[in-house]
Each structure stands twice: as C-alpha cells, then as structure tokens.
N, C-alpha and C positions, 0 to 999 in steps of 0.2 A: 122337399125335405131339406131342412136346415140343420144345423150345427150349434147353432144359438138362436136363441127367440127373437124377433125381428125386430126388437123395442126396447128401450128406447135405440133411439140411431146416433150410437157412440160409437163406434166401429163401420169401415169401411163394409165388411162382408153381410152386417145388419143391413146397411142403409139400400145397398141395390137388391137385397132380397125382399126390402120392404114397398120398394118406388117400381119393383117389377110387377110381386102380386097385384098395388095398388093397380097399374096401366094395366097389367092377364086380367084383374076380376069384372071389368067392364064388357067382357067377350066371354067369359070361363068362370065355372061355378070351381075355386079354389079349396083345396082339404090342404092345411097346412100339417106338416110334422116337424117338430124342432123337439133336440136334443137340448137340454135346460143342469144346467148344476142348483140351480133354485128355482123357486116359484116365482113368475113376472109375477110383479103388485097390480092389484085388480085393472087400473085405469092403464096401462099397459095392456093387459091381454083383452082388453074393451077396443082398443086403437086396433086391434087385428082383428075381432071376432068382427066390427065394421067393415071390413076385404070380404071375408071369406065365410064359404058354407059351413063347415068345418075345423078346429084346430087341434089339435094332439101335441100335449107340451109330455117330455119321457123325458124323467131324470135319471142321470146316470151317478152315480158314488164314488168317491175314492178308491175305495177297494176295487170297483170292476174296473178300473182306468188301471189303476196299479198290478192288477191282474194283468192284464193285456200288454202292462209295457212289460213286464216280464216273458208272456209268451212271446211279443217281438223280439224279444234281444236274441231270441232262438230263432223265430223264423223267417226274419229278415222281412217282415213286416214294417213298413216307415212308424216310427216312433209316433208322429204327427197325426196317420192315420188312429195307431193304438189306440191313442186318449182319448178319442170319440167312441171309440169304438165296444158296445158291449153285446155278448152270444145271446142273452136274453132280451135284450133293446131291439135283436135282428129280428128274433122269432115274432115279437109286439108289432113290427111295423110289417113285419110279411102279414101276418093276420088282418091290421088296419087295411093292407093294400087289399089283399083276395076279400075282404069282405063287399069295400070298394068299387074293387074291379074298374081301375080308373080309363080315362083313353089318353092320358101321358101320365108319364113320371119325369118329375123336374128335379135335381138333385143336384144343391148347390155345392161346390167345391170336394176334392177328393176325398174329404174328412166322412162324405155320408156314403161313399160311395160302394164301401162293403154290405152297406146294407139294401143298397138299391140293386147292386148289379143282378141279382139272382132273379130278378123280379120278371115276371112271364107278360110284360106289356111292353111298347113303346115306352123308350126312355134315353134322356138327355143329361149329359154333365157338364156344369158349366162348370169348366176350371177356375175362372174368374183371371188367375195368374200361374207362373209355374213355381211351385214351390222348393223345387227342384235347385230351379236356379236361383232362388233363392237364398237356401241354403249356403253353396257357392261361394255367394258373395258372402256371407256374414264368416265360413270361414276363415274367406281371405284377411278379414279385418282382426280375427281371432287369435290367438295363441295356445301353445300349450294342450292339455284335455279339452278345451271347449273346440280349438278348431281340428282333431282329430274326431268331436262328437259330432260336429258339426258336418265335415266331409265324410264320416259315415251315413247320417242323414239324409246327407244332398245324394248322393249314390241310388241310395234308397228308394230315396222320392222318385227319381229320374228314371229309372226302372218303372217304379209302380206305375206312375203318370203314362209312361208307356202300355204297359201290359192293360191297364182297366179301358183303355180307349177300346176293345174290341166288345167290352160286354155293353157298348152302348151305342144307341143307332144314331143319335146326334151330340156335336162335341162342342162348345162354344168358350169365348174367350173374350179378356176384356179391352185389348187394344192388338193392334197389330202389328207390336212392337215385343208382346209377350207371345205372342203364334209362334215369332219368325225364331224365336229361343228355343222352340221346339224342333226336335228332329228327328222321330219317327216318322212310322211310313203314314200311318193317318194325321199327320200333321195338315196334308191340303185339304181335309176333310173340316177343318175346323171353322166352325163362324163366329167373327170379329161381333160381340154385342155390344158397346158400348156403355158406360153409365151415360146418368144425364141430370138433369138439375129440375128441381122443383121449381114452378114458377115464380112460388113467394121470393124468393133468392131475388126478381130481377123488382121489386116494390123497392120504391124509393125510401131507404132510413134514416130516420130523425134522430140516431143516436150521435150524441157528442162527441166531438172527437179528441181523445185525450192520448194517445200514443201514435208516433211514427212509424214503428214496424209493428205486425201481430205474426205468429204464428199458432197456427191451430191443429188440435189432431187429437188422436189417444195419450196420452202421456203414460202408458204402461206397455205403451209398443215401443222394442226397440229402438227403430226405425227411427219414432220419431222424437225415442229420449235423446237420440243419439245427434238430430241434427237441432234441436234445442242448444244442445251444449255447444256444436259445433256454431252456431247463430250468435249464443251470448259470450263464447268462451274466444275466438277469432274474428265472429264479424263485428263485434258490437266495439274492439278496441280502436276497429279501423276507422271509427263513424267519428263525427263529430261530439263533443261532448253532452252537448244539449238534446243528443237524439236518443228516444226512448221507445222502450219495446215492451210486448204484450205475449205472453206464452197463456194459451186459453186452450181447454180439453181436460178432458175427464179424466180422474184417476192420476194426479200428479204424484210421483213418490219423491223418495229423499233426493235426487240425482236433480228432480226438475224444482225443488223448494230451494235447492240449495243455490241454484243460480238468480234466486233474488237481491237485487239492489235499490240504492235510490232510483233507478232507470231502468230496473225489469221489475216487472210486473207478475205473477203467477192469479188468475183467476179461478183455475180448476173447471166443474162442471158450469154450463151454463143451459138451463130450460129449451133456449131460443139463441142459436148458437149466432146469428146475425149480429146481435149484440157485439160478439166479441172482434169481427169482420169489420162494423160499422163502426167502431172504437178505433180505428186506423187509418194512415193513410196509405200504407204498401203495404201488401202481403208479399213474405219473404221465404222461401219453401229450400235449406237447402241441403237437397237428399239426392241419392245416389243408388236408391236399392236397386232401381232397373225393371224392374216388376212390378203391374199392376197399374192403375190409373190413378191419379191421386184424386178423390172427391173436392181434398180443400182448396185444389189451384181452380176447382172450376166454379167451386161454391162463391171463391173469392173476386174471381174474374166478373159471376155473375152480377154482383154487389158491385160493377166497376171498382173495383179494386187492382190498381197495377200491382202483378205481380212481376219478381226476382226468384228465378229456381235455374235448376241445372236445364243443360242438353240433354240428361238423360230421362228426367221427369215431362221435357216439355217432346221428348220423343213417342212419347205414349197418346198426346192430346194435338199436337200438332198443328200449333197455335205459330204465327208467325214473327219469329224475331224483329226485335225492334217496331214492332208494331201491333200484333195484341200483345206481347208476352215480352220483358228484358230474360236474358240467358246469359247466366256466369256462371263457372266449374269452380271457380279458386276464391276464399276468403276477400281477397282485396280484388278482383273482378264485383263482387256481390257490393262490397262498402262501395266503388266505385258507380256501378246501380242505383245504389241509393240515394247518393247522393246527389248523380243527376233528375233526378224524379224528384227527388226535394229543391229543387233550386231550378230546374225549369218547368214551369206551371204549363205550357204549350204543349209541351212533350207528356207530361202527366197526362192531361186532358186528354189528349189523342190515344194513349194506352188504355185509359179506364173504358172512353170510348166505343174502340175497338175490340175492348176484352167484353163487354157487354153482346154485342151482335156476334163476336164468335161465336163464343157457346149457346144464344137463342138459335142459331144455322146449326151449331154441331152438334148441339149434347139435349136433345129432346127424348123424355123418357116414355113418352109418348110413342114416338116412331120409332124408337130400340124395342120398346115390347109388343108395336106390330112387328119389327123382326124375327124375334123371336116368336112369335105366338104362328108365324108362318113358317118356321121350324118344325112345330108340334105337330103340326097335319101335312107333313111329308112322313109320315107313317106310311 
C-alpha cells in the first residue's frame, strides 16, 4: 500500500517503493494499492502492471482531504496523516484486502497507515523516516504561524509514529541514523532497510560534460528548494568565477527559476535522470534535514561522481570521509571542497573511485529486499 503511484520515480518515497516490489516480485505474487490525486498515463501504469499480479490505483478528492483536515484539527490526528487519508478509501481497501485475504500487508510510510492497521493479517510499516522529527527541524528554521503550525505537527507526528507501532507486527526504517531519532519503547523492534541503487547507475556515461557542480532532486520539496538556494545563493559566491552549476529535478517553481544566471543552469524534469548526473563533474548536496537517506548522493556516487554534502546526510549512508565522500557543514568548508576536487585530479580520481565500490558493497536493492522479504515470514 502506497500513498502515490510508484511512477514515474520523481520522488524519494516512489523510487524505493518501486525498486522494492521490482526485487519482492521475483519471490512474491504483488497486489499493489496506491492512493492517486490522478490517473498515471497509460505507459506508467504498464512499468507496474510488469511487477505485479495485481494493481489498485484509488483516487482521493479535495474535498475528502479537506474533509479530514478539518476532523484533524479536532482530533489531534497528524495533519500529514489527514490528507491521505479518506473514510471511504478505508472501507475500498479493507474489501480489496478480505477479498484477497493476503499472507502480508506491506504498507509504506505512516500516510497509509490508518487504513492498514485494522486489517486481520500479518502486516509491516515501513516508516521510511520519522516525520516527526522532521517537523522539528523545519520549525526551527520557521517563524511566526508556520513554526507554531509546524511544532504542532511535529507533536502530532511523534505521538502518532508512536502509538501506530503497536497495531503492527513488523516496523522497518531507512537508516540507522533515523531508528536512533526514535524513542519509544518499540523502537529496538525496528529494521534498518536500506535503499539501494539500480545497476544501470554504475554503466559507464557518454554524456558531455558541461557543468562543474549539479544538484538533483524534487525541486517542489522543501528540503531541497531550500538547499538549491543555499548552493547558489552562498556557495556559488565562494567559487571561482568560471565554475558553473546545474539544478536538475522535476517540478522547478519560481524560487528554483529564479536562481538562474550565466552559471546556473535550471533543466527541470529529465526522462533519464543520469543525464543530469553525467553533465558534471561533483555532485554537491547541502542539506541538513537529518532524516531519511538521500537517493541522489548514492545515485551520484554510483555514476562515480565525488560528492560534497554535510555530516548529517553522510551520517545516514555512512560513506568514509575524505575517501568515498568530502563532508562540509559551512558555505566556505563546501567552496573549499570544491575547489580541491577541481584542481587535484589524484584526489578526484580516488573519490569517484571509491564512491563507486561503496555503494556496489552497500546499497544493493537486491539484498535490502531479501531483508525484508525475511521480514514477511516471521509471521
């Protein structure tokens, strides 16, 4: 059970729910369910109906979203959970399940999680990350109404995140640097799954190389409009004049167009996201949520590509300083990064390297979903 249709893979919570069914449907006959605000386009719900026995896309409407955030504001419901969440969507998927009658229930992050808990089977939620602390952090950055909306939220979360862990026989998580954020009593209950990287990632690319830095991602997330600006708006003064950057991901609004110059670049969606990876010579990542595993430092790494990102992203992946990964916190640590990767070719060479064989040893999606799939049958 999804929260969004697993297609295209724009989004971090898409892309492991898509490279998980792909590695479960080799062992396991899959019935997928995803919650949908629209219809995938045909050759999208073809890339899935190839996984799986089964698929059930259930759209949900404004109104029953807006419905729901209004019964939350009364009953202390996470806002986050609300807006997935519809009374009729519950009763369609309990019916799909008991017609079913499956031997697990897999139910990605706490968004599906009201409609799975009730359900009379073995069943597992994969938090993915805590959103909890999440929250947390974006109030700190906040002010005003957004970080009182925001510290109500994270409240919220951190509760719920607690209380749903009992209506489920297995808990799973995406690093072990998002476990340890947690502090309930089932918290040692939980299993570290790791993402992991498609092999095409490590195919050698023939694309040109026309920019010094790229940064990749959703560009309607936060997260990562925010270190966009932080990337062009403080690192890119520190840089050399001649060094040019590349912002590539889907969905760029006014915030990410507007940081365009002769020396940045905005590309938006790209089919075949390598492209945007292989247009570079360092991938530069520098974010701070704390939460979650980033896909693009491992996508990037896979592509030998050195990257520059914080302690706190590279605390999630756990890649070795100064030798698969550079790590800087501060504006002029990161331009200081760069600039040695640009101007020692040795050192270069030995990061891309080494970022290559890391993540073929660490991040196999392959061996996360015999993990997990030896999860399922501890029923």
């Amino acid at each position: 059970m999804t929260s969004r249709f697993p297609y295209p893979l724009e989004k971090g919570d898409k892309l492991r729910a898509y490279y998980q069914i792909k590695a479960l449907a080799k062992n396991h006959d899959i019935i997928l369910v995803s919650i949908i605000d629209e219809d995938p386009i045909k050759s999208d719900l073809e890339k899935i109906r190839e996984l799986v026995k089964e698929v059930y896309v259930i759209r949900i409407n404004y109104i029953e979203r807006f419905r729901s955030l209004i019964i939350a504001a009364f009953s202390g419901l996470p806002f986050q959970i609300a807006w997935f969440y519809s009374k009729n969507i519950k009763q369609i998927i309990h019916r799909i399940a008991n017609n079913i009658q499956p031997d697990h229930c897999f139910c990605q992050l706490t968004r599906m999680a009201e409609y799975c808990k009730d359900l009379p089977y073995p069943k597992t939620l994969d938090y993915m990350d805590s959103f909890g602390v999440g929250m947390i952090k974006r109030a700190n950055l906040a002010s005003g109404i957004s970080k009182y909306m925001y510290n109500i939220e994270a409240a919220r979360m951190i509760r719920y995140e607690e209380s749903i862990a009992k209506s489920f026989d297995h808990l799973t998580i995406i690093s072990q640097q998002d476990k340890d954020q947690f502090t309930f009593t089932h918290t040692k209950d939980i299993h570290v799954i790791t993402n992991g990287i498609d092999p095409s990632f490590f195919e050698n690319s023939s694309v040109k190389k026309e920019f010094d830095i790229a940064f990749v991602g959703n560009m309607a997330y936060l997260p990562n409009i925010e270190a966009a600006e932080y990337l062009i708006n403080m690192i890119l003064p520190l840089c050399p004049q001649n060094v040019s950057f590349l912002l590539a991901g889907t969905s760029p609004g006014p915030r990410i167009r507007k940081l365009v110059s002769d020396r940045v670049s905005v590309s938006g969606w790209m089919q075949d996201i390598r492209e945007a990876y292989g247009k570079a010579n360092i991938f530069c990542a520098p974010l701070w949520s704390g939460t979650g595993q980033q896909n693009k430092i491992l996508e990037a790494m896979a592509m030998g590509l050195p990257c520059v990102t914080t302690s706190t992203v590279n605390n999630a992946i756990g890649g070795l300083p100064d030798s698969d990964i550079l790590i800087a916190d501060t504006a002029t640590q990161f331009a200081e990064k760069i600039d040695i990767l640009l101007n020692d070719p040795i050192l270069y060479q030995k990061i891309s390297n080494n970022a290559k064989i890391f993540v073929k040893q660490n991040f196999d999606w392959k061996q996360n979903s015999n993990n997990l799939s030896s999860i399922f049958v501890q029923n």
